[in-house]
Structure formats: C-alpha cells, structure tokens
N, C-alpha and C positions, 0 to 999 in steps of 0.2 A: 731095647725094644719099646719101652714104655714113651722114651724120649720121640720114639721114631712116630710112634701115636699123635702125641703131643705136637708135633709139628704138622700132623696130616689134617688135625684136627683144625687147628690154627691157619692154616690156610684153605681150609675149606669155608669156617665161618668168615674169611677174607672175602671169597668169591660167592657168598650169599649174602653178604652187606652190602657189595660191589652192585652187585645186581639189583637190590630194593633199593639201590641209593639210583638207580640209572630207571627204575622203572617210576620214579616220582615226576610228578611234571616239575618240568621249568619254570623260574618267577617268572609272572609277566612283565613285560613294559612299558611302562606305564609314565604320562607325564602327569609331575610330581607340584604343589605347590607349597612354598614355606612359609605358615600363619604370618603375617608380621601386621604393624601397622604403619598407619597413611592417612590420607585424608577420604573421605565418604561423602559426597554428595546425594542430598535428595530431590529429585528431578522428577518433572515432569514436561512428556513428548506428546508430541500431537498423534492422531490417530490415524488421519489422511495426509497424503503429501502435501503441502504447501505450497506457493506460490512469490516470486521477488514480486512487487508491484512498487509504480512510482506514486509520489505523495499525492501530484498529480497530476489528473489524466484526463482532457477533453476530448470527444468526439464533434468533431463540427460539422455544422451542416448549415450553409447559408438559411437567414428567416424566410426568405422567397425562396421560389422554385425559377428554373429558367435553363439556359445556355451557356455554361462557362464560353467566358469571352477572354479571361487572362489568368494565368496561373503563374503567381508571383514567386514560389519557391517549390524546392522538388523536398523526395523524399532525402532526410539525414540535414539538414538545412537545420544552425540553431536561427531561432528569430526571439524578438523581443515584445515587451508586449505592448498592444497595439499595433503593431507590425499588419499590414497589408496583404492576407495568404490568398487569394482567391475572388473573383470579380466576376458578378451572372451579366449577362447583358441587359444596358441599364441605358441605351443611348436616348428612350425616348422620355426616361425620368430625368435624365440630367439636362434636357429642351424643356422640360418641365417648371425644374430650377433657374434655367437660363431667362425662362418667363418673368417667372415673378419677380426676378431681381429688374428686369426691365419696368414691370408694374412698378414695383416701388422707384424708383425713379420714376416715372411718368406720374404716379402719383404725390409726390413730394413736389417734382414742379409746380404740377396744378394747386397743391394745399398752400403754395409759395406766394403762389398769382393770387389765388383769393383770402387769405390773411393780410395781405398787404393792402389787400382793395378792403378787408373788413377795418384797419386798422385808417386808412383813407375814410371810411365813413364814418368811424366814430370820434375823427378830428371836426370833420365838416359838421355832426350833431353837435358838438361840443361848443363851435362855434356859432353854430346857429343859435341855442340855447341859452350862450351870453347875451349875444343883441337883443333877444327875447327879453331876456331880465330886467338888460339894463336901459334900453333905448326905447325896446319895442317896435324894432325896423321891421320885424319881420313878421307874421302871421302865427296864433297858433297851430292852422292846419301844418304848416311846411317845418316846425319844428318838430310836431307829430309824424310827417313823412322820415325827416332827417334821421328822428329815433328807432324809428321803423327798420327804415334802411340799415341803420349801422347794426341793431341786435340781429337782423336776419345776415348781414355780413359775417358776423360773429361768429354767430350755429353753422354760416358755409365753412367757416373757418375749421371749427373744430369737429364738422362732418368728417372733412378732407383731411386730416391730422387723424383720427379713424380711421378713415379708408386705408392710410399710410401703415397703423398698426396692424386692420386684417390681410394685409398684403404680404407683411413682416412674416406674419403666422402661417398665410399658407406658405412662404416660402421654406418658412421650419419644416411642416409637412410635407412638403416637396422634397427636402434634403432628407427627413428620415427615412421616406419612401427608398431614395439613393442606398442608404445607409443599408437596408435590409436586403440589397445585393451584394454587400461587401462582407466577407470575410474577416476578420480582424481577430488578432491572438490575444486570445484572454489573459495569457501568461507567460512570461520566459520561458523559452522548451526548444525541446526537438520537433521537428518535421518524422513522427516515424511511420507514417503510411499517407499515400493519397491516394482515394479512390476515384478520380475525376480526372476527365482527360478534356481538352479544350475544344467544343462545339457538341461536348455530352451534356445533357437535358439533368440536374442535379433538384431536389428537392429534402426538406425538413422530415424528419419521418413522422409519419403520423401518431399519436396514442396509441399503444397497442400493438401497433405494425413495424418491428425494427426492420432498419437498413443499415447497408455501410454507410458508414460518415463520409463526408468527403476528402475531412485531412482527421487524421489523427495526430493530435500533439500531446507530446509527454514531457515532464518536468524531471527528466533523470538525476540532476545533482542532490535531488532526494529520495532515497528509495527503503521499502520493510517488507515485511517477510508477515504473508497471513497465512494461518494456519490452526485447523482445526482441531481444537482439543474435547476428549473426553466430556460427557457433561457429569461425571462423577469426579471429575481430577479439576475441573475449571476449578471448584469455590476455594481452593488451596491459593490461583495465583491473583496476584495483586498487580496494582499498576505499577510502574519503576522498579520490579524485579527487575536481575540481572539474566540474559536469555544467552547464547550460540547456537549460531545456524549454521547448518550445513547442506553442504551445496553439490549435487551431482557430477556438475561439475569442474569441480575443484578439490584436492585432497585434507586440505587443512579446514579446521574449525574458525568460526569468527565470532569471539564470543566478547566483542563490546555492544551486546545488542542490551535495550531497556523495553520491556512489556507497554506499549503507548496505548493500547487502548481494547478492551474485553467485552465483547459485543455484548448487545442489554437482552440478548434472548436466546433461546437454545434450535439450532436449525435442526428442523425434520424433513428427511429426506426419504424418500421409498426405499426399502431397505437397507437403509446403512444405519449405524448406530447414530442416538441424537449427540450434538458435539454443538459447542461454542467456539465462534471464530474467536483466534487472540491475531494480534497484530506483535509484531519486535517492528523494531526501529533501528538501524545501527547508526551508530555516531561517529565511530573512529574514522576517516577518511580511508584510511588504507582496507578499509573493510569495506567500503565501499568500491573499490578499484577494482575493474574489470565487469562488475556485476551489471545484467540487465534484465530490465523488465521480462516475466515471462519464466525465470529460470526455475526448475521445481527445488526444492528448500524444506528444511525441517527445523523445527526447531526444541532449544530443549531449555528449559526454565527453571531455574534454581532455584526451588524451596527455603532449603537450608544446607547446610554443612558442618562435618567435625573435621576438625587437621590432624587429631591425633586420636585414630579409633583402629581397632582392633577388626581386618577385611580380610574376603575372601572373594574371590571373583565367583560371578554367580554364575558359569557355565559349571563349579564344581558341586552346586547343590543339588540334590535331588529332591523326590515330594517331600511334604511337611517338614522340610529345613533340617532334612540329614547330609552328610557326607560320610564320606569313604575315608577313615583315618588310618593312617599307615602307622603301627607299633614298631616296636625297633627290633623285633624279628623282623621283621616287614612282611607280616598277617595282618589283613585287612579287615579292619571293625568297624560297623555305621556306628555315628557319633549322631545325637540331635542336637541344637544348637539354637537360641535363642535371638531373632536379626533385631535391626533395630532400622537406622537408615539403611535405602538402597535405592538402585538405579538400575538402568541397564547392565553396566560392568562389573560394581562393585557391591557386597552387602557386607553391612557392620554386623558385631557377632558381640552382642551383648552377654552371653556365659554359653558354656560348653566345648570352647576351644581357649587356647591358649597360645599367645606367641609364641613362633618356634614349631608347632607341632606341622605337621607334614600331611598333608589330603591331596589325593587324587584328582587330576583336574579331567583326567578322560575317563569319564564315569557312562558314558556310551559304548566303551571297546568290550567286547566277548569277553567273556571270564572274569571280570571284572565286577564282585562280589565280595561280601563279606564274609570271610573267610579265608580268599585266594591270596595266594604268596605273591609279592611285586618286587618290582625293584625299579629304580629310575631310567628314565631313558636319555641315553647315553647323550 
C-alpha cells in the first residue's frame, strides 16, 4: 500500500514540475557577439554630404558681348589649351587689323622715301661744308641752308620711323580688340556643357549678376572630394591625413584619398550646424576610374589607429557605454565598460570586458533586458 503511495506521489510531483517547467518563458533569440580583438580606427566624417569636384573648373564667357559666328567644338570634346572654343562676330575688327597692317606698310614706304632723301641731304651739307673750309667755293648762306636742310631731313626721318611705331601699336590694339571675341581654353579639359548656340547674342556676366557661362570646361584627369566637416571635429584633422570616400554610387570604399587642403574659416549657414569644408584628393588612378564631377561622396579621415585592441561593434552599446552580457547560464547582465577609440562601426573597450565574453548585438528586440534568459540565433 505504502509503495502504491509512493509512486502516486512520484508521479504527481512529475506532472507539477512538468507543468512549471512549460509555464516559464522560452530563451529569447538573440544575435550573439564574441568579444575578440582587431584593429580600431579613429575617424572622423563629414556632417553634410559632399561633393566629387574637378581640380579644375572654368566657366567661360567671351570678354565682349556679341553674336556667336562659330562654335569650334561641342559638348564632351577634350581640347587643349589654347585651343580655339568659340568666335563672336568680329568681321569689322579684323578690317580693322587688315588697316593697320596696310598703314604700316604705307608708312614704312614713306619713312623709306624720306630717310633716304634725309641721308641725300646730309651727304650734300657734308660736302658743301668741305668746300667751305677748304676753298671757300661756296657762300656761308648756302652752307647754312645745306645744314638746315639736312637736320630737318633728319627729324622727317625719324618723325616717319614714329609714325611706323604708332601704327605698330594700334595694330596691337586692333588685334587685342579681335582677341576679346575669341574664346580660348585656359587649360587641357573637357568640353562638359555649352550654353550658346550660333547667331545667339552671348555676353560676360556682369558683378553680381550671374549667368550661364557659355562653355564650361573641366579638367577631369584630376578630381577630390569636398566635404563638410563638423567645426568641433575639424582641429583633430591635418593636412596628408590618410582619408576614404565613398560614393553613392558605387559599393566599395576608395581609400587612397590624402586631406589636401582645410579651409581657413568656419561656414555659417541659416540653420545648419557651423562646419569647415576639408578637401581629399585621391591619388590612386584606379580610384579615380569611372568617377565624375558632381557625384555626392563622403568621406571619412583617419585620426589614428590600434591593430591589436580589444572591440565591440557599437550597434551593441547602449547609453553611458553599457551592454548586455550574456553569463553562461545565458542570463542577461548590463556590464559598463570603459571605450577608448571609436568610429562609426567599431569601439575599443579599454576594461570591463574581456576577450571571449559574449554581448548581445540586438539590444533593440522586446524582452531583451537584463535579467531575460537568451540564447543564440540559430
């Protein structure tokens, strides 16, 4: 009988263990991260998107205003520099030059004719002048005339040899007049926009007053990446820092970029935080390929770096630098933890974890608290 107890008993406490075991909740699922170490990067990104831009970039706009008469290349066109882009109509300045070149000619003749006749009168004084001395053939009036003659031949001479050089000069004048309906490429580049079409009326933009340029050329075989940084993160970066930019669109990182240049003043803008433009530069050619002017770009600046530090991805922290540490019941206890470097992805953990130890990386998901039973996901 006793035995018969004994076993009713026995299986009853079976089916009330059974039951408080099925009324506990289930571990949650949770993904799991394993302390280890790595390397840690200290970075700083810009706060606005960026910009690719080329080294350089002219807007042209002929020095006169007028009637495009010729349009020497289109848009995508590389040209050279000096190269020939654009022509206003210029027919009654280049009859202008056609002048003066004839002036001078006509005056070089004439300075020809009367040098020859000044150099004729001061043979004829010269001779007259001897007789005078040595014979006395001749009268002092008509020695007096002879000298006369030959020094006013002389001043016609070198009036006319004058006349030849102001004639020289306006031709200059005439040709740079020409010059300032011509177009001409400052620099090896692209053709990447024109705003002029041939018998449209094009002019310089005035002070104050922008326009479209009429060609825009770009020197794409050079290009970097501006971007505004923080004005509390700027006095960190230096110039020939090591930078990566990245690029909307494209997936990979390009990180042969070098900091070239950190503008000398802090932009304020209407509402937006104050921030210092930095410039990268990239070097590497293959970092360069594909890329163009216009592309939006970020970029990110290497402070400093450790290769062998003690990380924990910073989507696993929470405020004041706790996580969620998983015990090897796997009961969940906030740890605080002391960071050191950090970045976007990663923070170093200068004490309160240790390699190996195991935190919670979805520290957002329900239930997920210190206390609650976990386990990994599968």
């Amino acid at each position: 009988m006793r035995k018969r107890y004994l076993i009713i008993t026995l299986i009853l406490a079976g089916l009330i263990a059974v039951y408080f075991y099925k009324k506990q909740p289930l571990p949650l699922e949770v993904e799991v991260y394993t302390v280890e170490k790595g390397e840690v990067k200290s970075t700083v990104s810009n706060t606005r998107v960026g910009t690719v831009k080329a080294c350089r970039r002219a807007f042209l706009a002929p020095a006169t205003g007028g009637q495009v008469a010729k349009l020497h290349v289109k848009e995508g066109d590389q040209v050279k520099q000096n190269q020939l882009l654009l022509e206003v109509w210029n027919n009654d300045l280049k009859e202008q030059v056609s002048l003066k070149n004839a002036e001078i000619s006509s005056n070089r003749a004439a300075a020809e004719q009367i040098c020859q006749l000044s150099e004729n009168a001061l043979r004829d004084a010269n001779r007259i002048s001897e007789l005078y001395k040595n014979k006395n053939y001749v009268s002092e009036e008509m020695l007096d005339q002879k000298v006369s003659t030959a020094k006013s031949q002389q001043a016609g001479c070198k009036a006319a040899k004058d006349k030849i050089l102001v004639s020289e000069r306006s031709l200059t004048a005439a040709q740079a007049a020409v010059e300032r309906t011509l177009l001409l490429a400052p620099f090896d580049g692209t053709v990447a926009e024109i705003n002029a079409e041939l018998g449209e009326y094009v002019t310089p933009s005035p002070p104050g007053i922008p326009t479209l340029p009429a060609i825009d050329l770009m020197d794409i075989s050079c290009l970097y990446v501006s971007a505004p940084i923080d004005e509390v993160d700027a006095p960190q970066i230096k110039t020939g820092m090591t930078a990566c930019v990245s690029l909307d669109a494209f997936p990979e990182k390009r990180c042969s970029g070098k900091v070239s240049r950190i503008a000398p003043y802090v932009l304020e803008k209407e509402k937006q935080a104050r921030t210092v433009e930095v410039e990268v530069k990239l070097t590497d050619p293959k970092d360069l390929k594909e890329l163009l002017p216009g592309y939006s770009a970020d970029i990110e600046v290497l402070l400093t770096s450790k290769p062998q530090a003690i990380r924990i991805p910073t989507e696993a922290i929470m405020e004041n630098n706790r996580v969620l540490l998983i015990k090897d019941d796997g009961v969940l206890e906030e740890r605080t933890f002391t960071p050191g470097l950090t970045n976007w992805n990663t923070v170093e953990v200068l004490s309160g974890l240790n390699v190996g130890d195991k935190i919670v990386k979805s520290i957002g998901q329900d239930g997920v608290v210190a206390g609650a039973h976990v386990r990994k996901k599968p």
